[in-house]
TORNUTOR-215868 format. One record per residue (C-alpha): residue number from 1; x, y negated, z negated. Coordinates in Angstrom, 2 decimals. Layout:
N
[rec NUM; [X; Y; Z]];
...
//
This chain:
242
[rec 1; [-15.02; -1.12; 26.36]];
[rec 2; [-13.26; -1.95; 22.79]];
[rec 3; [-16.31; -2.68; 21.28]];
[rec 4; [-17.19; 0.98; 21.78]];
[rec 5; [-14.27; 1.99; 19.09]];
[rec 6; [-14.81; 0.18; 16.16]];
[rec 7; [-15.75; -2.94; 17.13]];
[rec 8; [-12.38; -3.45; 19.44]];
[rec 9; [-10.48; -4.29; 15.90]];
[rec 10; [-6.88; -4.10; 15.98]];
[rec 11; [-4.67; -3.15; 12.39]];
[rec 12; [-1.96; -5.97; 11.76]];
[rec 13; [0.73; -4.90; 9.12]];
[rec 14; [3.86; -5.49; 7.14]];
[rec 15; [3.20; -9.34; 7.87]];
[rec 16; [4.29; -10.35; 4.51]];
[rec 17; [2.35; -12.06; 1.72]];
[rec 18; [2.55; -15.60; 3.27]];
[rec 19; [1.20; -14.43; 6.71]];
[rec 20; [-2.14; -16.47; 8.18]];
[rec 21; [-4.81; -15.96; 11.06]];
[rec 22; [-3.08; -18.55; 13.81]];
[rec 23; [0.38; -16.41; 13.76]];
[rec 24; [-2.46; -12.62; 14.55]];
[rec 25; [-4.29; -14.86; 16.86]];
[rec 26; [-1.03; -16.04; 18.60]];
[rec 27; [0.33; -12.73; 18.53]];
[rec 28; [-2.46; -11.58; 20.89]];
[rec 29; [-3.26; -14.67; 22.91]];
[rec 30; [-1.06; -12.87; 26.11]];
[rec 31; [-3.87; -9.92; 25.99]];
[rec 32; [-7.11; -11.88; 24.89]];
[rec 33; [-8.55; -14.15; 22.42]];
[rec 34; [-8.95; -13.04; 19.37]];
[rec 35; [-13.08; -12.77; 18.15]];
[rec 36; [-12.20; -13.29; 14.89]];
[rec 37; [-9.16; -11.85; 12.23]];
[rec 38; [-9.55; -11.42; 9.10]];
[rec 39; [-7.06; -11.44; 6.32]];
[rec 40; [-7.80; -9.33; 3.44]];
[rec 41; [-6.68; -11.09; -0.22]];
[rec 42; [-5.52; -9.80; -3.38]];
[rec 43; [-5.47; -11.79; -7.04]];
[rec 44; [-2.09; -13.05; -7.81]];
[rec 45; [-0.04; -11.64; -11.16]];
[rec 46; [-0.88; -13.32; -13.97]];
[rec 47; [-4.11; -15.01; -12.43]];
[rec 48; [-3.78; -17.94; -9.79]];
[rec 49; [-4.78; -18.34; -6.27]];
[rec 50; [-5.39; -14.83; -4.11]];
[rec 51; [-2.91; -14.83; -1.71]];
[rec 52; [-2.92; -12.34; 1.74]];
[rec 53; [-2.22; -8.38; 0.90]];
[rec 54; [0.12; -8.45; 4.02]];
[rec 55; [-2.26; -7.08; 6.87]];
[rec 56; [-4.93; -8.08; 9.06]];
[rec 57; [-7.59; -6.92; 11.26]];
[rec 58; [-7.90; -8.51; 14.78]];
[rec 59; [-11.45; -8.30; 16.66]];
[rec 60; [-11.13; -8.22; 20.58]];
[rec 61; [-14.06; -10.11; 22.15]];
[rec 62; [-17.07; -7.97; 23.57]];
[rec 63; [-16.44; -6.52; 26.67]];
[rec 64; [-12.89; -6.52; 26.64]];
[rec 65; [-11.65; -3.36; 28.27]];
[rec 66; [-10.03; -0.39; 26.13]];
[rec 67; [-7.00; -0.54; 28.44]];
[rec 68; [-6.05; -3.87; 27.46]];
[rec 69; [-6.36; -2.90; 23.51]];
[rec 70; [-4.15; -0.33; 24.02]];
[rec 71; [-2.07; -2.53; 26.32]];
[rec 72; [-1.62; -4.69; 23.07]];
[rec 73; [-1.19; -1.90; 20.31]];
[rec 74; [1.68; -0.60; 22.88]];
[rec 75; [3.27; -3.27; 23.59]];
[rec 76; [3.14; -5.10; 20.09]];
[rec 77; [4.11; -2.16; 17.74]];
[rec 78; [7.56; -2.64; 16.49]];
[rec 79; [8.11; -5.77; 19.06]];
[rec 80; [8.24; -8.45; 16.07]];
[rec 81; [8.64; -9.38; 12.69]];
[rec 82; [6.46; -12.11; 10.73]];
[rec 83; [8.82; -14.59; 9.30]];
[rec 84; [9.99; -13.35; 5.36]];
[rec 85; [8.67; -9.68; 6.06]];
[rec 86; [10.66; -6.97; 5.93]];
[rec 87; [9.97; -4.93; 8.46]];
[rec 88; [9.01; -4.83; 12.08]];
[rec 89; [5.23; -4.97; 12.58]];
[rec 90; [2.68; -2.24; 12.68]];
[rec 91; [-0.10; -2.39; 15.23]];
[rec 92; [-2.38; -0.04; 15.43]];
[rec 93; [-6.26; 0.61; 16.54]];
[rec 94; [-8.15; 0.15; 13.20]];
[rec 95; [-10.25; 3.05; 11.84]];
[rec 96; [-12.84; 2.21; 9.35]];
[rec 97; [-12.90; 3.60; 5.92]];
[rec 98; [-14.72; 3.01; 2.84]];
[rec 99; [-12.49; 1.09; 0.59]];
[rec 100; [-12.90; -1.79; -1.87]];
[rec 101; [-11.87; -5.54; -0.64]];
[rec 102; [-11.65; -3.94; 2.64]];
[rec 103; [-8.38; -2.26; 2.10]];
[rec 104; [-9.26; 0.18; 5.18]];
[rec 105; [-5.97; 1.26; 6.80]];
[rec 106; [-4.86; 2.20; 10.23]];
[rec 107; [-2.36; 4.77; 9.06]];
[rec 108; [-5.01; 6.56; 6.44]];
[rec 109; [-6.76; 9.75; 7.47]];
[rec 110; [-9.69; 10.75; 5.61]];
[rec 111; [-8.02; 13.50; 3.85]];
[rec 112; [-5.35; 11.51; 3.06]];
[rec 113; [-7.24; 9.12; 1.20]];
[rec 114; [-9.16; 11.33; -0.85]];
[rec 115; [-6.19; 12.92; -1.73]];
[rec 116; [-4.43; 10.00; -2.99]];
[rec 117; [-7.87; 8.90; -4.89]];
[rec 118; [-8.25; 12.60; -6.66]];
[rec 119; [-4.92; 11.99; -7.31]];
[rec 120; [-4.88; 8.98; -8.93]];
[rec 121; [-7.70; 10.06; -10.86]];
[rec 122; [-5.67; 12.72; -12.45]];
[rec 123; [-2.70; 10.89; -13.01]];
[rec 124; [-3.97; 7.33; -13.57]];
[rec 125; [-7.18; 8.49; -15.29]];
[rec 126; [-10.75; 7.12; -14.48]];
[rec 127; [-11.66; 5.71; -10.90]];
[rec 128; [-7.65; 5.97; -10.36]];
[rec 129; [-6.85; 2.40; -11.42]];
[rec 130; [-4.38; 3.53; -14.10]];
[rec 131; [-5.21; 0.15; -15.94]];
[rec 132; [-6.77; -0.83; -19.45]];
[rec 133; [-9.23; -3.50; -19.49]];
[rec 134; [-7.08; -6.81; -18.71]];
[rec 135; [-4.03; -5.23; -16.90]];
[rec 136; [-3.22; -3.23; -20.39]];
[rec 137; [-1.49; 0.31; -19.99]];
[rec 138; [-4.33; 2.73; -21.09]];
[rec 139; [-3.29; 4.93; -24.18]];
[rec 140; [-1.73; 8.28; -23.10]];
[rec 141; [0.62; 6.59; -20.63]];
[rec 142; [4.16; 5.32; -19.94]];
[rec 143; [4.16; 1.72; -19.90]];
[rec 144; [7.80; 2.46; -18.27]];
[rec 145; [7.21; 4.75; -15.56]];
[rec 146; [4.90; 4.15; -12.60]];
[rec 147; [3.15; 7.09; -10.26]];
[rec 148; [3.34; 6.16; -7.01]];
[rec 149; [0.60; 7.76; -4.26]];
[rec 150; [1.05; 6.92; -0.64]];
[rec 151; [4.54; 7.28; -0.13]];
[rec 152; [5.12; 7.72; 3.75]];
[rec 153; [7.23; 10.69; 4.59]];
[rec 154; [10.39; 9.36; 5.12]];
[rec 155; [11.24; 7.85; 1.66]];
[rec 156; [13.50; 9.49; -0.18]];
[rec 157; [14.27; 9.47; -3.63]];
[rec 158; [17.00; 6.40; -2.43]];
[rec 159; [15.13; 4.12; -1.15]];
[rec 160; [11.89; 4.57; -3.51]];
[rec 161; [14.29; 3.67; -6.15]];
[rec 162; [16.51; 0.67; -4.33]];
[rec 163; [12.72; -0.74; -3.15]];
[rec 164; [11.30; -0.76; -6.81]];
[rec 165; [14.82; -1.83; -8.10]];
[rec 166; [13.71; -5.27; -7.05]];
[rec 167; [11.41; -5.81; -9.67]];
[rec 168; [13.66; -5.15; -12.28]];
[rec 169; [16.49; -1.96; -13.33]];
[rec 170; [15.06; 1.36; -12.02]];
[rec 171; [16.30; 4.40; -14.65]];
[rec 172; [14.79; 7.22; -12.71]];
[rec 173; [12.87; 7.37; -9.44]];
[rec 174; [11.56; 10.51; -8.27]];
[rec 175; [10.10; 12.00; -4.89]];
[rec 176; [7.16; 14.98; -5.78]];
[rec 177; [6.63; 17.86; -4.21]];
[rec 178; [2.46; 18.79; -3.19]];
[rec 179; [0.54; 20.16; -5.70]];
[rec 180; [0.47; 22.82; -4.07]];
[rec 181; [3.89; 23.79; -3.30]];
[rec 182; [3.40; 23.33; 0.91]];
[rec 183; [4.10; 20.51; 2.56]];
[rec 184; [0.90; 19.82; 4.49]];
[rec 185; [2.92; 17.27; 6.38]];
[rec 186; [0.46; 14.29; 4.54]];
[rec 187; [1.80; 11.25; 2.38]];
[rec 188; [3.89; 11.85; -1.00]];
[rec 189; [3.99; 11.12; -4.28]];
[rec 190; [6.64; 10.16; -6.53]];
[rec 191; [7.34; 8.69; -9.86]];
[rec 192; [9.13; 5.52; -10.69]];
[rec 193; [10.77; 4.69; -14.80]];
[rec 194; [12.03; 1.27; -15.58]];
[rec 195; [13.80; 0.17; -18.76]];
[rec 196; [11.88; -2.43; -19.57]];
[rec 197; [8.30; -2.12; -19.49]];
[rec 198; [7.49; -5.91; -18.88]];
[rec 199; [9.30; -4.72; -15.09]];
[rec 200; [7.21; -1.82; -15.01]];
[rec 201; [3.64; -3.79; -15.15]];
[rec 202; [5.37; -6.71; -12.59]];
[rec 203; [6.24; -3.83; -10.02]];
[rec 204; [2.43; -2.23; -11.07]];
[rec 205; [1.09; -5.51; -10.44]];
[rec 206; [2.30; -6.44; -6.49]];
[rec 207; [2.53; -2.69; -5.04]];
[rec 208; [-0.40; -1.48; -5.71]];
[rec 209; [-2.64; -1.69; -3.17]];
[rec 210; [0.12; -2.88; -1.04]];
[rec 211; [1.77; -1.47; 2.38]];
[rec 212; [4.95; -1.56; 0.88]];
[rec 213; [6.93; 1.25; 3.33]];
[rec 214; [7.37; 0.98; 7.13]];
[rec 215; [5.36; 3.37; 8.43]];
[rec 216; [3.07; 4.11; 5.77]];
[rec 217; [-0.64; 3.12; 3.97]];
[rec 218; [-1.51; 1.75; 1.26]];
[rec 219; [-0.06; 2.70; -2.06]];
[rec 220; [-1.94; 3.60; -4.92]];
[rec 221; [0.23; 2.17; -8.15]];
[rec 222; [-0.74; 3.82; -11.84]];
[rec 223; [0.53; 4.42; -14.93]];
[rec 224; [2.15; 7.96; -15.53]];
[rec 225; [1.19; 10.40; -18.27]];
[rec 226; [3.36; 10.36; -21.13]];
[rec 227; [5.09; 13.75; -21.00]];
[rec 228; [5.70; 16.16; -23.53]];
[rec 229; [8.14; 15.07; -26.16]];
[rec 230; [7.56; 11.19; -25.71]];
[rec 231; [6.45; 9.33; -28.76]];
[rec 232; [2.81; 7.04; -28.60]];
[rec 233; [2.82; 4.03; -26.50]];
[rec 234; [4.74; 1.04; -28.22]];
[rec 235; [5.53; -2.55; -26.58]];
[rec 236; [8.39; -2.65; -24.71]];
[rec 237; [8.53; 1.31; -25.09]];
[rec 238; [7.94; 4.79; -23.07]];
[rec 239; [10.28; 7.18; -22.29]];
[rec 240; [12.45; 8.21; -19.52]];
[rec 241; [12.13; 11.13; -17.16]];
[rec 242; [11.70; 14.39; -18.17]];
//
């Protein structure tokens, strides 16, 4: 039965950021009625009301058989688009994970997570956050170029840079290779400058945390190391690539 794999909860995503329980519950009314959905929420820029992070988490009632869970994940993956999102949906059996504001992911693997955490950690400094207290860019980074962990595998350098280009002009936007040098086949990395570094803390500010990419998890948004030959953090400052 689906309450023998987690709980019979189904992953929701790329609804958008004005997405709501009735349209999930709808969505699934033709296989069963929805136990409950919830709708994980994120604090708007600048302060405000939370508003949805774009993905949800459908429960199937007790006793509802597997086949019919899978009937919906098959049949509703791809099929439709929320109205104002982007992309088609992505429905998927949820796998549970241990993530803050239940940010658990369909598409995230263990290893993949604690990859992206380590890495953020590295790059972002601290628990992987990236941020000073209050939103601030901590000192020792670019307030101009973000480091992006998460990336799905089809992005290309393109369309990480025409994506982020809506939140103001993009100078440089880089895809990373692994660490490593091998491609394990796991989510990238990549590294994203802006001119102005008021764009750069906007863009910070709604990806993070986000499933931005068709196909993808959640990305983990941080401020990038100031590199070799760049001068101290200054407002409005930060160098380019290099």
């Amino acid at each position: 039965a689906a309450d023998d794999d987690d709980d019979g909860e189904i992953y929701v995503g790329f609804l958008g950021e004005n997405c709501n329980r009735e349209f999930v519950a709808h969505l699934l009314r033709p296989f069963f009625e929805c136990e409950s959905v919830r709708l994980p929420m994120q604090s708007a820029p600048g302060g405000g009301p939370k508003r949805p992070k774009g993905y949800a988490f459908a429960r199937a009632p007790r006793g509802t058989p597997d086949s019919v869970v899978a009937a919906a994940v098959e049949k509703l993956n791809g099929s439709a688009s929320y109205p104002g999102a982007k992309h088609p949906l992505k429905v998927a059996r949820a796998t549970r994970k241990t993530f803050n504001d239940d940010t658990a992911g369909a598409d995230d693997d263990a290893r993949g997570t604690k990859r992206r955490r380590d890495d953020g950690r590295r790059e972002g400094g601290g628990d992987g956050s990236g941020g000073g207290g209050g939103g601030g860019v901590p000192r020792g980074k670019s307030p101009n170029r973000l480091y992006v962990l998460g990336l799905p595998r089809h992005v290309t350098e393109v369309l990480l840079k025409e994506f982020f280009g809506k939140f103001g002009a993009v100078t440089d936007a880089r895809v990373l290779a692994s660490r490593d040098g091998e491609d394990d086949g796991g989510p990238r990395r990549g590294t994203v400058t802006f001119a102005s570094a008021a764009d750069a803390a906007r863009a910070r500010a709604e990806t993070d945390d986000t499933r931005a990419f068709h196909g993808g998890g959640e990305l983990k948004v941080v401020y990038s190391n100031l590199r070799d030959g760049e001068g101290a953090r200054r407002g409005g400052g930060g160098g380019g690539e290099g």
